[in-house]
C-alpha positions in Angstrom: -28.8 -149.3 112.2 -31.3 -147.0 113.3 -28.2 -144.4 114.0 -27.1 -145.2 110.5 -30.3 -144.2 109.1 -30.8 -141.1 110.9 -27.6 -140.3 109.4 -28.6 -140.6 106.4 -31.7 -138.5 107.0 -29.6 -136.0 108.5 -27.2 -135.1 105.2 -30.3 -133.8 102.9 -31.4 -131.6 105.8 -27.5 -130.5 107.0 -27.6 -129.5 103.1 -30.5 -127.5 103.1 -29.2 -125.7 106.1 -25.7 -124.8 105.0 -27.2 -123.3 101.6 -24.8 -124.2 99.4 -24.0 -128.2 99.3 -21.1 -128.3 97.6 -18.9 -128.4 100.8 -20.5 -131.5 102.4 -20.1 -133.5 98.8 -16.8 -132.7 98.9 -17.0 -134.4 102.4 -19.1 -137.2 100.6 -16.3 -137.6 97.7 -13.5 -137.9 99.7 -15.3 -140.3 102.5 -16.3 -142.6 98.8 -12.6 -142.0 97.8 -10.8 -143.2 100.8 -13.3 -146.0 101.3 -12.2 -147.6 98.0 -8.8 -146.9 98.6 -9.3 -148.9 102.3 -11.3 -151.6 100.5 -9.3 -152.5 97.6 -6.3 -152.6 100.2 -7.9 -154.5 103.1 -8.9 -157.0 100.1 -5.4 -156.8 98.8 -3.8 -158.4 102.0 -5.5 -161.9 100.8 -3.5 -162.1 97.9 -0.1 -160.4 99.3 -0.3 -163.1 102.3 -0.8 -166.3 99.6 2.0 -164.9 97.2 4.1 -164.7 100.5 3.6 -168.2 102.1 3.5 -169.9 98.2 6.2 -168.0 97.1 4.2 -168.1 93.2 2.8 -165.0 91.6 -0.9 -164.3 92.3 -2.9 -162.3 90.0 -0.2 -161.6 88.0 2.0 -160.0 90.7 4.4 -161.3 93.1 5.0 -160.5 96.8 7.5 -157.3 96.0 4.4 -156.1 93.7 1.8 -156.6 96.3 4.3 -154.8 98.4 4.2 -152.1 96.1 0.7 -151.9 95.4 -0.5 -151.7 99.1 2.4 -149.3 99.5 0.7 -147.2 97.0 -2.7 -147.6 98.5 -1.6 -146.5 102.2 -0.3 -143.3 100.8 -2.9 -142.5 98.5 -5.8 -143.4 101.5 -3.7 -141.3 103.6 -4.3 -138.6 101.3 -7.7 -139.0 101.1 -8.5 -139.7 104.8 -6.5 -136.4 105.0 -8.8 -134.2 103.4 -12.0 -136.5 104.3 -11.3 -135.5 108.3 -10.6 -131.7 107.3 -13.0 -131.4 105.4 -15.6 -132.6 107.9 -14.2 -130.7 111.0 -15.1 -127.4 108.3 -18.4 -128.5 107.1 -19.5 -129.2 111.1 -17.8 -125.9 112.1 -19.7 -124.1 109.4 -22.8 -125.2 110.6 -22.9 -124.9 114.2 -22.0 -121.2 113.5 -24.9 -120.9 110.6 -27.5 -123.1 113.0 -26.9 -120.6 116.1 -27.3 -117.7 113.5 -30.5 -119.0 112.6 -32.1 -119.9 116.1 -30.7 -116.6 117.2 -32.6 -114.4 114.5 -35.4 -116.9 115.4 -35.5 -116.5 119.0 -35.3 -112.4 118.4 -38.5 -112.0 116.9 -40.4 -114.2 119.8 -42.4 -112.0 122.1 -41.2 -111.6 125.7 -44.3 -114.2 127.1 -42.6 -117.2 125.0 -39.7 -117.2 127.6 -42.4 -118.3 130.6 -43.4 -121.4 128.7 -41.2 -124.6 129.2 -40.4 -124.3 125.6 -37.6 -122.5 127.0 -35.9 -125.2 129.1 -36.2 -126.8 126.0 -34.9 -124.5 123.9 -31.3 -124.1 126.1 -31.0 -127.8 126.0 -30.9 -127.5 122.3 -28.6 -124.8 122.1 -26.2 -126.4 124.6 -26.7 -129.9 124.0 -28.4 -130.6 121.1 -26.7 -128.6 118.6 -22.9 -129.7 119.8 -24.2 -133.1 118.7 -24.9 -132.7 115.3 -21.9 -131.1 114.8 -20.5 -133.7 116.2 -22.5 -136.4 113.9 -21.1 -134.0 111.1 -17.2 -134.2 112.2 -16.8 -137.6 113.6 -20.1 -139.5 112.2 -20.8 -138.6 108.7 -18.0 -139.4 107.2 -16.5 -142.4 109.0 -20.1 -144.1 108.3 -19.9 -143.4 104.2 -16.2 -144.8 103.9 -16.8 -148.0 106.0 -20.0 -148.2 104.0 -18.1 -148.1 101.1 -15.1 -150.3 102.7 -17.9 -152.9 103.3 -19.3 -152.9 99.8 -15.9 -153.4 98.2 -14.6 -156.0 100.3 -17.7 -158.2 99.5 -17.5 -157.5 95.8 -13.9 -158.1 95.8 -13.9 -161.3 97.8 -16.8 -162.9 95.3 -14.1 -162.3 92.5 -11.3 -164.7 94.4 -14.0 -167.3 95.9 -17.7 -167.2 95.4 -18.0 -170.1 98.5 -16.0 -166.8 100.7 -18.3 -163.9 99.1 -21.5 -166.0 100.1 -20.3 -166.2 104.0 -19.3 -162.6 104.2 -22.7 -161.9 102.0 -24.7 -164.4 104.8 -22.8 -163.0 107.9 -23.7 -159.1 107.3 -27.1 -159.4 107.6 -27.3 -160.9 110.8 -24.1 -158.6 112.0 -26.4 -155.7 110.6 -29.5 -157.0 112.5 -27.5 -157.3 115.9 -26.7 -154.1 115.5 -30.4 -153.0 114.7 -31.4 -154.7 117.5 -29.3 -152.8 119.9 -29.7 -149.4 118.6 -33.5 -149.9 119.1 -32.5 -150.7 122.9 -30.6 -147.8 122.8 -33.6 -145.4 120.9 -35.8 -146.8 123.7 -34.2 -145.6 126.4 -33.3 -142.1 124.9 -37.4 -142.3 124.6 -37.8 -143.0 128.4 -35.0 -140.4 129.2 -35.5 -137.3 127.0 -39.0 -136.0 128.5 -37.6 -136.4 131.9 -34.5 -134.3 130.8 -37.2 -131.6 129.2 -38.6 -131.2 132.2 -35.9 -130.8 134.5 -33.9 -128.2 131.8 -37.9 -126.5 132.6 -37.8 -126.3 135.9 -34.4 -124.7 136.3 -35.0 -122.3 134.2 -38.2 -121.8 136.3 -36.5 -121.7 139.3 -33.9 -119.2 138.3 -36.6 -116.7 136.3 -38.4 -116.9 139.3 -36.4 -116.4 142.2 -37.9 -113.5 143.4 -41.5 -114.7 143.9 -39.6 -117.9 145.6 -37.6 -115.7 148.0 -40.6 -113.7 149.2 -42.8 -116.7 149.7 -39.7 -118.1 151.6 -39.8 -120.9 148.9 -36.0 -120.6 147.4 -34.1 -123.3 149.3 -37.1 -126.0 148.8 -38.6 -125.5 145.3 -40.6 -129.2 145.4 -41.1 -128.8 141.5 -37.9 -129.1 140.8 -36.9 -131.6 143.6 -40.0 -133.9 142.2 -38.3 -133.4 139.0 -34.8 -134.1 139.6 -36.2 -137.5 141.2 -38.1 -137.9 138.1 -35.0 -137.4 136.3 -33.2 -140.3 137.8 -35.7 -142.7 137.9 -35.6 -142.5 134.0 -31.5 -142.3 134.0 -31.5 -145.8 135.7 -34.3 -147.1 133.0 -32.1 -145.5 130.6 -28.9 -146.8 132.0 -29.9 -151.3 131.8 -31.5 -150.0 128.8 -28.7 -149.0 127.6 -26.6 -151.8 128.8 -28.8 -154.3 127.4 -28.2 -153.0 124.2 -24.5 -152.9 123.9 -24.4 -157.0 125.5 -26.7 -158.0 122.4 -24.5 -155.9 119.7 -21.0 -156.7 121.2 -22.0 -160.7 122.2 -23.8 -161.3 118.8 -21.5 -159.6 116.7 -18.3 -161.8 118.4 -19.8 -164.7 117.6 -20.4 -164.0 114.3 -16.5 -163.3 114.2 -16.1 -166.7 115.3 -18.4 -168.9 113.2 -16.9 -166.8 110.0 -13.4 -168.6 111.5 -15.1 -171.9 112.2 -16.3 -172.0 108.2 -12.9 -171.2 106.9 -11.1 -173.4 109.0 -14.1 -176.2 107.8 -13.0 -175.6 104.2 -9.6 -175.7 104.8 -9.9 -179.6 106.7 -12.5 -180.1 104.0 -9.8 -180.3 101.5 -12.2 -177.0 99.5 -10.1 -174.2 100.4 -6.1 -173.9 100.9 -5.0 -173.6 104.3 -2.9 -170.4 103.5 -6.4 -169.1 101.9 -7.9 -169.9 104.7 -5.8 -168.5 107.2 -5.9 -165.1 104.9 -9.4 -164.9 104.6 -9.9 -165.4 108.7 -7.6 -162.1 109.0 -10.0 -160.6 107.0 -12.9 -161.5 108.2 -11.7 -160.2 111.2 -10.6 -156.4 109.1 -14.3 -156.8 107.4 -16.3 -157.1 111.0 -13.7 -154.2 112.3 -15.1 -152.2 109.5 -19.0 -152.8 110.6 -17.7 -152.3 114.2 -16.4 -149.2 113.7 -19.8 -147.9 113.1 -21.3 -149.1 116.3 -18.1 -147.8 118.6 -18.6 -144.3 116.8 -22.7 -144.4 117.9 -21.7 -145.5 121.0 -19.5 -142.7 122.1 -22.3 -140.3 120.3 -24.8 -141.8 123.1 -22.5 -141.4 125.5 -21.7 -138.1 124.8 -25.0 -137.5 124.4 -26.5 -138.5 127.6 -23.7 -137.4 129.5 -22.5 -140.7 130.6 -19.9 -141.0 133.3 -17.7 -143.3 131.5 -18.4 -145.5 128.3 -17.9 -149.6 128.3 -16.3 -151.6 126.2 -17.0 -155.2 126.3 -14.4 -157.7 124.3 -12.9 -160.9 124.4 -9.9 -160.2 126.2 -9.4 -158.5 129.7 -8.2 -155.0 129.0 -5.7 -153.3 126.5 -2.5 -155.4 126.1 0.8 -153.5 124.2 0.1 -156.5 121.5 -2.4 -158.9 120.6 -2.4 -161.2 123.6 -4.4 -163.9 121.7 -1.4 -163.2 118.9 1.3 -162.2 121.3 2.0 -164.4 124.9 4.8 -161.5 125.6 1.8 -158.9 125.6 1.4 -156.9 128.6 -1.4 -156.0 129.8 -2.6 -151.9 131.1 -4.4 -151.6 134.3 -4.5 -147.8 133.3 -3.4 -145.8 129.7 -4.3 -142.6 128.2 -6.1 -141.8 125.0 -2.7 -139.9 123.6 -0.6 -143.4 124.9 -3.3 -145.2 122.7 -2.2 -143.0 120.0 1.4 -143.2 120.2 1.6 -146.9 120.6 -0.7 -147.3 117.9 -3.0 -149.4 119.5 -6.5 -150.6 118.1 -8.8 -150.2 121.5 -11.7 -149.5 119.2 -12.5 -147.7 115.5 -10.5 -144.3 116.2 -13.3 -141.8 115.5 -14.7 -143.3 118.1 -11.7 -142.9 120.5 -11.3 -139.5 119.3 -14.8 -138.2 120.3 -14.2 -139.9 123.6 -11.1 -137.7 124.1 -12.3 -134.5 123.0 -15.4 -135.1 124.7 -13.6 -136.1 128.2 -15.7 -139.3 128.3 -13.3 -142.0 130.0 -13.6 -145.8 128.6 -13.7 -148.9 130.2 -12.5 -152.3 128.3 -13.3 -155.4 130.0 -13.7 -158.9 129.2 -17.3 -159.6 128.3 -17.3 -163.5 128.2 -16.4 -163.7 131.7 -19.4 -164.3 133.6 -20.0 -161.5 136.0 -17.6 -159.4 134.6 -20.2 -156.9 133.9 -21.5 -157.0 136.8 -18.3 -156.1 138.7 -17.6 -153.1 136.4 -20.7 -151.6 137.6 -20.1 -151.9 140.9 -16.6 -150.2 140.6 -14.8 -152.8 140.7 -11.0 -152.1 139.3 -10.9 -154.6 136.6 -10.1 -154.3 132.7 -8.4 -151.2 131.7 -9.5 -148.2 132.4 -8.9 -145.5 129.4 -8.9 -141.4 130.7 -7.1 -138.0 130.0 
């Protein structure tokens, strides 16, 4: 949540940057665009699937007209999802190149002393680091955040027109999804907190170390520079804070959030032995209950790989409630079989829905290899970060 807001923080400034903000609305219009278009369709499916089982017209339309209308709906989000991810891979293009423009006129008016302070260390960490990251935010974050946002908003409207009892859970469930999510992203914020000055220092030191080489080589100093060995121990000490930290964080999103998955299924299948809601309703709404808390998911996969990324993690962890990546549904499918090992392209080919695909994309582009496990198994955790070769393991 905190991510989210800092998102939303971010688009006045990226605006003020670029100049001219008419190509990140255009990003904002088509992210709105294909969010109702994903929405109305994701909504659609309760409808299609009760006209199916019932065999009677609902709404007016029968199942060849549902047919039809999410037919329309996939092509037309297509579209927009098209020009939404275009788009977006321009506007974060456009201002990585502006942004280095301006830090390099910046940096040329500085005088020659401002290059001894440890602003400097600072200062390449941005440039290197720092600045890849926002336009990553731009190209991978910005826009998947406003369409789900939108996704989410529709869905809950929608499903209050077909069953107020169904709008109220999905209305109860989100702030508690939403809070999980808070919760975890404060973890998170935490140990960026602990990490980052240690990081400032070491990026200071090296750049010490290297402008000074030869007052270290006189003084016989260049092979055992204790500054920066004091702060490359320094430096760790916070990566391990940073690391449970971390950890922490992503058990109380991904464990909370699962079981709020599976009280929403315990309430519809209450109504449904209550006698208050069809079983075929019920069934439909479960499935998308399940799309809806995909949709809020998605934005904590993306944020996730953005931390990774952003700390330089060795490998990002997935935790769910099966034991790796199947071919199929295994809780759906007995036949599924499961992957000990699989690519990100394989993941693309078969079509297979590891986690919200921005997310999978950054994780490719970004060489950051994925690990999915099964979190409910007690120790599970444990055993992944000792190495052990359990789950599937996601890479290049």
């Amino acid at each position: 949540m905190i991510m989210n807001m800092a998102v939303m923080n971010f688009i006045p400034r990226c605006r003020r940057m670029l100049g001219d903000g008419t190509v990140l609305n255009r990003v904002i219009v088509f992210s709105t665009i294909y969010g109702l278009f994903e929405g109305v369709s994701i909504f659609a499916l309760l409808p299609a699937i009760t006209s199916l089982v019932t065999g009677q017209p609902v709404l007016g339309l029968g199942v060849t007209g549902w047919i039809v209308v999410l037919a329309c709906l996939a092509v037309l989000g297509g579209v927009a999802n098209y020009f939404q991810l275009s788009r977006g891979y321009s506007v974060a293009m456009f201002f990585i190149r502006v942004a280095h423009d301006m830090i390099g006129n910046r940096v040329a008016t500085l005088p020659l002393g401002w290059f001894n302070k440890p602003l400097a260390g600072k200062l390449s960490r941005m440039v290197s680091t720092e600045l890849m990251m926002a336009g990553e935010i731009i190209a991978h974050f910005v826009s998947p955040f406003i369409s789900n946002l939108v996704v989410s908003l529709v869905v809950l409207i929608l499903t209050y027109t077909w069953d107020v009892r169904l709008g109220m859970t999905l209305t109860v469930a989100t702030p508690f999804f939403l809070l999980f999510v808070a919760l975890s992203t404060k973890l998170n914020k935490k140990a960026k907190d602990i990490s980052e000055p240690a990081e400032v220092e070491l990026s200071n030191r090296i750049v010490e170390f290297a402008h000074c080489q030869a007052a270290l080589r006189s003084c016989g100093r260049s092979a055992n520079y204790s500054e920066l060995t004091t702060a490359n121990r320094e430096w760790l000490r916070a990566k391990r804070k940073e690391l449970w930290l971390n950890l922490a964080g992503n058990v109380v999103g991904n464990s909370f959030s699962q079981g709020i998955v599976v009280t929403l299924m315990f309430m519809s299948a209450q109504f449904a032995v209550g006698g208050t809601l069809q079983p075929v309703e019920a069934i439909a709404f479960i499935g998308l209950c399940l799309r809806y808390t995909q949709v809020l998911t998605g934005i904590t996969d993306t944020a996730a790989a953005l931390r990774g990324i952003e700390i330089g993690a060795d490998v990002l962890l997935k935790g769910t409630r099966v034991d790796g990546i199947y071919t199929a549904d295994p809780e759906k499918d007995p036949t599924a079989v499961k992957f000990d090992e699989i690519t990100f392209d394989e993941i693309y080919s078969r079509n297979l829905r590891v986690m919200d695909l921005t997310a999978t994309t950054m994780c490719k582009e970004n060489n950051l290899p994925l690990v999915v496990f099964d979190m409910d198994t007690p120790g599970n955790l444990k055993r992944v970060l000792a190495g052990e070769n359990i789950g599937t393991r996601v890479t290049l």
